[in-house]
C-alpha positions as MATLAB code, in Angstrom:
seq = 'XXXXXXXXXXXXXXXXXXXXXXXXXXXXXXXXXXXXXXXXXXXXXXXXXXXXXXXXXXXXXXXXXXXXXXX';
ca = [
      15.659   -0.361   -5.569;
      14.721   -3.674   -4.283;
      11.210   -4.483   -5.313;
      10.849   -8.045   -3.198;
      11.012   -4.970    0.201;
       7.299   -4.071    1.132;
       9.074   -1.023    2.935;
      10.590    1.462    1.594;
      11.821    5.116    2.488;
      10.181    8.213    1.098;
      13.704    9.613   -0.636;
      14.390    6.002   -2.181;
      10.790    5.899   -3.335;
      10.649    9.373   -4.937;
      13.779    8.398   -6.804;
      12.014    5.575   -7.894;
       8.437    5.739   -7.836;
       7.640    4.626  -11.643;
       9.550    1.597  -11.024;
       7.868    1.122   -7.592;
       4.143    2.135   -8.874;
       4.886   -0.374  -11.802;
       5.814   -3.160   -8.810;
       2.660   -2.402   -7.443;
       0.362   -2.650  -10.664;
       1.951   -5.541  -12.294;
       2.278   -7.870   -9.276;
      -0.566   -6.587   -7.321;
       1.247   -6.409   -4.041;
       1.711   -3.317   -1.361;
       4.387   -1.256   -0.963;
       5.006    1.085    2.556;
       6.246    4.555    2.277;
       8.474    4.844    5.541;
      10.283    7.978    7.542;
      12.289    7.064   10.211;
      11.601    3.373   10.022;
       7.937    4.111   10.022;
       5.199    2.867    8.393;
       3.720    6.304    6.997;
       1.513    5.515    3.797;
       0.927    2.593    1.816;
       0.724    1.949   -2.308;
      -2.102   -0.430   -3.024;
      -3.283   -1.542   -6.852;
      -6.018    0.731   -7.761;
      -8.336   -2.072   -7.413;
      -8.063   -2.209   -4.430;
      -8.205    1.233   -3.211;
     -11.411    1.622   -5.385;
     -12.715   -1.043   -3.357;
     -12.165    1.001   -0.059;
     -13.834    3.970   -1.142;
     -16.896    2.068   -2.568;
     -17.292    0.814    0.760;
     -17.011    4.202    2.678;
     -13.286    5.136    3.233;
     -10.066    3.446    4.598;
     -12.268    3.308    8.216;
     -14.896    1.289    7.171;
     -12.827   -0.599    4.925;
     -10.449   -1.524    8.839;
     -13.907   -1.894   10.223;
     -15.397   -4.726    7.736;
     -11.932   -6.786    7.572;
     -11.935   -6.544   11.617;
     -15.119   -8.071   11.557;
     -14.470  -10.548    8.979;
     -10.895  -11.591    9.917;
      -9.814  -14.757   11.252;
      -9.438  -15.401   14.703;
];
């Protein structure tokens, strides 16, 4: 498995997924979960998925950096 790919299909990623959740942790980067070429979930660091809950849930979390993003 190719760590350096932020994509990566489901399959591949079962097969690997302590060596992909160890990617994640260590170098505190995301990772996609894809079927069919699509974008389907996403592995974030737990810190910062604990920030999106303590600020109300992935939707809040879109709405804050939409409001706060560059332009």
């Amino acid at each position: 498995m190719d760590e350096n790919r932020t994509d990566h299909p489901i399959a591949a990623a079962r097969a690997n997924l302590s060596e992909l959740l160890a990617t994640v942790r260590i170098a505190k980067v995301v990772r996609y979960l894809t079927s069919r070429s699509r974008r389907q979930a996403a592995l974030v660091p737990a810190e910062l998925g604990e920030l999106v809950e303590s600020v109300g849930g992935p939707e809040k979390a879109a709405e804050i950096l939409r409001a706060n993003a560059p332009k």
